[in-house]
N, C-alpha and C positions, 0 to 999 in steps of 0.2 A: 370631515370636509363638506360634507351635504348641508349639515347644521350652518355652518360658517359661510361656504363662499356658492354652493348651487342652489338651497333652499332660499336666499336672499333674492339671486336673480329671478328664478322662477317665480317667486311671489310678486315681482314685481312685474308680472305679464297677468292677463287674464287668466282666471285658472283652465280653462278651454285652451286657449293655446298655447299655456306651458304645458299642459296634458300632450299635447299634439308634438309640441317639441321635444316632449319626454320618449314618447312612441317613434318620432322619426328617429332619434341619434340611437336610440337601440336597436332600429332595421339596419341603420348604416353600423354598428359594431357587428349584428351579425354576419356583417356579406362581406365584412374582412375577413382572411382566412384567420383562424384561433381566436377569433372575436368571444364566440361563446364562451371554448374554453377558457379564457381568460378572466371572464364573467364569473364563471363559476370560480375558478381558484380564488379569486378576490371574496364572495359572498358564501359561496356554500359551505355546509356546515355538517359533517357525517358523524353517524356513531350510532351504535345498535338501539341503546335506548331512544334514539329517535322515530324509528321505523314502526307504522303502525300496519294493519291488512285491516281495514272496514270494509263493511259489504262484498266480501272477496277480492276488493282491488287492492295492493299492496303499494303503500305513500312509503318515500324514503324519510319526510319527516311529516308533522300533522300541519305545516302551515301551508293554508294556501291564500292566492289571490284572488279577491271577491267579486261577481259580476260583476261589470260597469266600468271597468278599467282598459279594458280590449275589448271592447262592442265588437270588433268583428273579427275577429282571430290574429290578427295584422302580426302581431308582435309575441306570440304566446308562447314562442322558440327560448327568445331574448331574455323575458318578465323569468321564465323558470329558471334559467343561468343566475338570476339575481338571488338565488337559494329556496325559491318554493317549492314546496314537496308539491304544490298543482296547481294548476289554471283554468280557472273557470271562466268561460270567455261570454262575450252576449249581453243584456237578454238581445239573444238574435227574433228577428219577426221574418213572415213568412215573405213579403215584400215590403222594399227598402222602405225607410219613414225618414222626415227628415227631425222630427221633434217638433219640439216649441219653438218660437224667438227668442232671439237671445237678445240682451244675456239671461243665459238661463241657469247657470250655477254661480255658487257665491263662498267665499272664504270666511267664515268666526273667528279670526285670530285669537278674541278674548275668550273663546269657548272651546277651542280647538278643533272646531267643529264643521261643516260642508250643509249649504242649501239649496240643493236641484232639481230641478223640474228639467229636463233633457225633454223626457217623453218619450224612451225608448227608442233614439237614438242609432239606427245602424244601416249597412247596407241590402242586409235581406240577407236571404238564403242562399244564395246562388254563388254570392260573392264570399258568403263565408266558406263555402263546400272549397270554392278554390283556395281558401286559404290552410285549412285542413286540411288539403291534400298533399301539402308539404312532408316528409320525410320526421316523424315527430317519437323514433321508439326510443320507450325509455319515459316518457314523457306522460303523464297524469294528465287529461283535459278532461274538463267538463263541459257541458253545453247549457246555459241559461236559456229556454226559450218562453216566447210569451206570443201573446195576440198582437196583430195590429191595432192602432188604437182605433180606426175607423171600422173593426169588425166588432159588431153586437154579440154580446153576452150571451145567446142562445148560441150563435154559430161559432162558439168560439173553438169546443173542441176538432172543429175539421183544421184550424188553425197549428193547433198544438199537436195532430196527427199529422200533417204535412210536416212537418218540422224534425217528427219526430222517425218517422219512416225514415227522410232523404238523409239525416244525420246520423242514422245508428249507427253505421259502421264504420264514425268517423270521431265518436267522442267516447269515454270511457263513462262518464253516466250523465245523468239530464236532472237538470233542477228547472221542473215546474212551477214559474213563479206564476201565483193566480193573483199577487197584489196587482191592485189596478196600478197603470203609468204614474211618473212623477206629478203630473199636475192636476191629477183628480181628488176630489173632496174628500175630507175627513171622514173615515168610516167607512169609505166605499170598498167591500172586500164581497168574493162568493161565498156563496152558502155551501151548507155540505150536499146539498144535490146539487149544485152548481161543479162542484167540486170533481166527484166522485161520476159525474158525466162527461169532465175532460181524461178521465184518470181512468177510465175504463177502457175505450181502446187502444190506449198505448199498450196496458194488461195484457189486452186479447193480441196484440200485433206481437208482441213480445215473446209471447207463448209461440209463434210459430218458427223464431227465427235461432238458428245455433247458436250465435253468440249471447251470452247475459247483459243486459243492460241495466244495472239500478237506478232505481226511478226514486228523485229526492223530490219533498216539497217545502218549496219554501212562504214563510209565514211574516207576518206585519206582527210589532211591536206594538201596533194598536187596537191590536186585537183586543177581547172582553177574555175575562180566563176562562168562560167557559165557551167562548169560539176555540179558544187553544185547547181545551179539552176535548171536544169533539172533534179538532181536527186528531189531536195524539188516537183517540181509541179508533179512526181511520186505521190509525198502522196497525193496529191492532186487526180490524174486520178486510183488510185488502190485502194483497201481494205487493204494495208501498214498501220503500226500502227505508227509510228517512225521512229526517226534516231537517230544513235550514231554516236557521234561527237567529237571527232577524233580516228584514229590508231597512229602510229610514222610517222616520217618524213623523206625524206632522205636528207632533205639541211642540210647545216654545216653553215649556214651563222651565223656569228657574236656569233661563241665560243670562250672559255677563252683559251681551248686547243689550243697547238702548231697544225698546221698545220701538223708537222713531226708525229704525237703519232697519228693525226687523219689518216694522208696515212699509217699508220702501222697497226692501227685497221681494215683499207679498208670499206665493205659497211656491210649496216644494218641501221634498222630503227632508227631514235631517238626520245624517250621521254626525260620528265621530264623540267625543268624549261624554255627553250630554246623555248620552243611548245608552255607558255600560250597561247600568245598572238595569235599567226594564231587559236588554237580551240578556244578561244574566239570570234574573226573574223568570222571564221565558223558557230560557234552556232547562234549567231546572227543575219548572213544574212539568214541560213533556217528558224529562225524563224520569220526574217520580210516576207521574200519569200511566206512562209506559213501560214501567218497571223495570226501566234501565235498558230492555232487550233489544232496542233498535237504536240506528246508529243517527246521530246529532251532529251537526257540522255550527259550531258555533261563530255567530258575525256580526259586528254589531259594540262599538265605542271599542276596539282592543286596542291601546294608546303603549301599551309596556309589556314589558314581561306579568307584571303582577296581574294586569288586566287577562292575558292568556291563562295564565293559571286559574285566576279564579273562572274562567269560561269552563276550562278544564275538569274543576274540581265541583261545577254544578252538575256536570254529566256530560258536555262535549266532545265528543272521539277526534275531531277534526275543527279546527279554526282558519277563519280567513278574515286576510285585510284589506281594507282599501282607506279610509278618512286619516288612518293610523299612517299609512305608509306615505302618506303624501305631509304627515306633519314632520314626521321623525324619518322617513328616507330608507334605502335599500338595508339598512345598517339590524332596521330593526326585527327583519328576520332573523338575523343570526343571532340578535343580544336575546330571541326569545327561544330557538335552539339553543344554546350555550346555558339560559338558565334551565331548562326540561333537564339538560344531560346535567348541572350541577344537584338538580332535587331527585333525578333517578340515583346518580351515586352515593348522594347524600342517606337517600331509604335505603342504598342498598348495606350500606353501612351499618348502619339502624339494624338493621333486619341481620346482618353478620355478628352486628353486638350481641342482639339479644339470643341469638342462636348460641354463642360463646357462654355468653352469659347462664342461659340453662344448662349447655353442658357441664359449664362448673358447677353448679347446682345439684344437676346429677350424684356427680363426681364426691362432693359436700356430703352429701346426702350418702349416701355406700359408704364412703370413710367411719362416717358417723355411725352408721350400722357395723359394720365392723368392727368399730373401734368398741362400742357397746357390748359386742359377742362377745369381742375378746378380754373383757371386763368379766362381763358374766363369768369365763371358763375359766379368770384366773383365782376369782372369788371361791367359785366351785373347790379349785385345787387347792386353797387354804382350809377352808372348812372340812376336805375328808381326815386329813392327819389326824386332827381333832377329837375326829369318832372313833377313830381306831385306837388314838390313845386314852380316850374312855372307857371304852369296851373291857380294856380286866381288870381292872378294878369292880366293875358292875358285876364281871361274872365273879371273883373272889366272893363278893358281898353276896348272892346269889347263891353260890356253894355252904358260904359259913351257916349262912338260915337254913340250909338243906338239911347239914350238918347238924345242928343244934333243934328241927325239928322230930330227928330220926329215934327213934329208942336206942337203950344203950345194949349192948350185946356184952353175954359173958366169954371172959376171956381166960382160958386159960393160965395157971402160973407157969413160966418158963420151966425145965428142968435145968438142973444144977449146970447139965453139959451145955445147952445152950445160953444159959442166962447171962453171962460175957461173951458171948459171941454175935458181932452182925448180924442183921438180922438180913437175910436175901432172900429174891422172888424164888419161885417153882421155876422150873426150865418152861413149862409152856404158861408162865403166868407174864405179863407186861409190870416195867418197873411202873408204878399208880405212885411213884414219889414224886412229887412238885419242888421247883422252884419257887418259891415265894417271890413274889414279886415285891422289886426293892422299891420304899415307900417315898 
């Protein structure tokens, strides 16, 4: 139905204010009563093989919703009913901005793709705290937070500790985005002391407080791989939980759009289909860099199920969407739940085979040694008859040589009285008379 009769409408409004009309009719479905739940029974999608635990926090499935969808928490009740295992809401700033002029986002339909320059975009802090303060258990949220665009690079980490303080106790972990805003230049990213000076006391603030907060960072697509290797062996030298992997991009390389409609839209980041392949690149070299042990949250062109697997299958623990969900619609969480649970029972089948499989083998294998013993023993019980009926004949032959090498002894001649008579032993002598054995 999204495909056919609501993706048509909505495309046919600015994307800014079908976004807005997306977010109002989901506040007015939650404030009816069974609004959610009805959300849910329609979208959500349950089943053991879905359920991940990263970083200590427990996702009912790996997909979530990616910054930039719910700047300010407005709707993040509503977006999770539509089946995401979490919501990452923001980038919230410490006060309100209003962004660029608009229009400041753009649709590729031949590309499938999104071009925005917002600027960071939201109400501040204040306004998001009251939105978070809603009634939300059960519920996965994240916090994107970043700088104002009017605060300078040296002062930025007081930015990102105000942020991070007033929110702790209101989001379940925090994705540090240190990409600069949508409308800044090519390249323009921090360095690792740049870095590693926002990222320090959140650490220290962190250390004092009971609850655990994991701390994610998230990383540009246009990075050099060795900015992305220095930032991976970060997780390596800090108390860093993660990386989110990727923001937008600013190349244009190898779109369907005209050249002329892309110099008329001018700059801004791009998602959506264009991006798989560098955040798949990405994910995979921090997670070889990082030897796998830390958790990856992969984002960045996920258009299908295929595209999530392969995110999956470079290293990803956790995916999120946003350029994907606005081409293909609520639908496509669950088509990408339904395919995880179709390739978990798929392996686990696989894995019952071959278990079956070596048992018979086993099984093959003992018969076959058996069957061989019992080969040997019955060979065995042919061959002794054999011996034994060789044996007198051997000793006959044996005896007669004994016989024939002995001297001969004189014997007396019978007297007349015995010489017709039997001839019998002595009472203590043994009858020494043979059977001859018949030939």
């Amino acid at each position: 139905m999204y495909r056919r009769i609501i993706k048509p409408i909505l495309f046919s409004l600015t994307i800014e204010r079908a976004h807005h009309v997306a977010l109002l009719l989901l506040r007015i479905i939650g404030l009816i009563p069974g609004g959610r739940w009805f959300l849910r029974k329609c979208y959500t999608v349950r089943h053991p093989a879905l359920e991940r635990e990263v970083f200590g926090v427990k996702f009912a499935n790996p997909v979530g919703l990616a910054a930039g969808f719910d700047h300010n928490g407005e709707a993040y009740r509503e977006l999770a009913a539509l089946g995401f295992g979490f919501i990452e809401i923001g980038t919230v700033t410490p006060r309100p901005q209003a962004g660029n002029p608009r229009p400041r986002v753009f649709r590729l339909p031949k590309d499938r793709a999104i071009i925005n320059r917002i600027g960071l975009s939201n109400r501040g802090l204040d306004k998001t705290i009251c939105h978070l303060r809603r009634p939300h258990e059960g519920l996965i949220v994240g916090c994107n937070i970043g700088k104002n665009t009017v605060t300078p690079p040296e002062n930025a980490a007081a930015d990102y500790l105000r942020l991070f303080r007033n929110l702790y106790q209101y989001a379940d972990y925090f994705t540090v985005n240190i990409s600069c805003d949508n409308s800044c230049r090519e390249g323009t990213t921090y360095t690792r002391t740049h870095i590693l000076q926002i990222l320090d006391p959140l650490f220290d603030f962190r250390r004092g407080q009971n609850q655990y907060r994991p701390i994610m960072l998230k990383v540009s697509p246009d990075m050099s791989d060795e900015v992305i290797d220095e930032i991976s062996d970060i997780l390596l030298e800090t108390p860093l939980d993660g990386i989110v992997a990727t923001n937008g991009t600013h190349r244009r390389e190898g779109l369907h759009t005209s050249h002329m409609a892309l110099d008329k839209i001018g700059s801004g980041r791009l998602s959506g289909a264009p991006l798989t392949q560098r955040a798949v690149e990405v994910v995979r070299r921090i997670h070889t860099r990082s030897g796998g042990n830390f958790p990856i949250i992969g984002v960045g062109g996920i258009m299908s199920p295929a595209d999530a697997k392969a995110m999956l299958d470079a290293g990803a623990d956790l995916l999120q969407l946003y350029t994907g969900y606005i081409y293909e619609g609520p639908g496509l969480v669950g088509e990408i739940c339904r395919s995880l649970i179709a390739d978990a029972e798929a392996a686990a089948a696989a894995k019952a085979a071959a278990e079956a499989k070596a048992r018979e083998e086993i099984r093959a294998a003992a018969e076959s040694e058996e069957a061989a013993k019992t080969a040997a023993a019955t060979q065995t019980g042919i061959q002794a008859p054999e011996t034994e009926k060789a044996a007198p004949g051997t000793e006959t032959a044996a005896t007669a040589q004994t016989q024939a090498a002995a001297p001969a002894e004189s014997v007396p001649n019978p007297s007349p009285e015995t010489q017709n008579s039997p001839a019998r032993p002595a009472d203590n002598e043994p009858d020494t008379r043979k059977k001859q054995p018949a030939s």
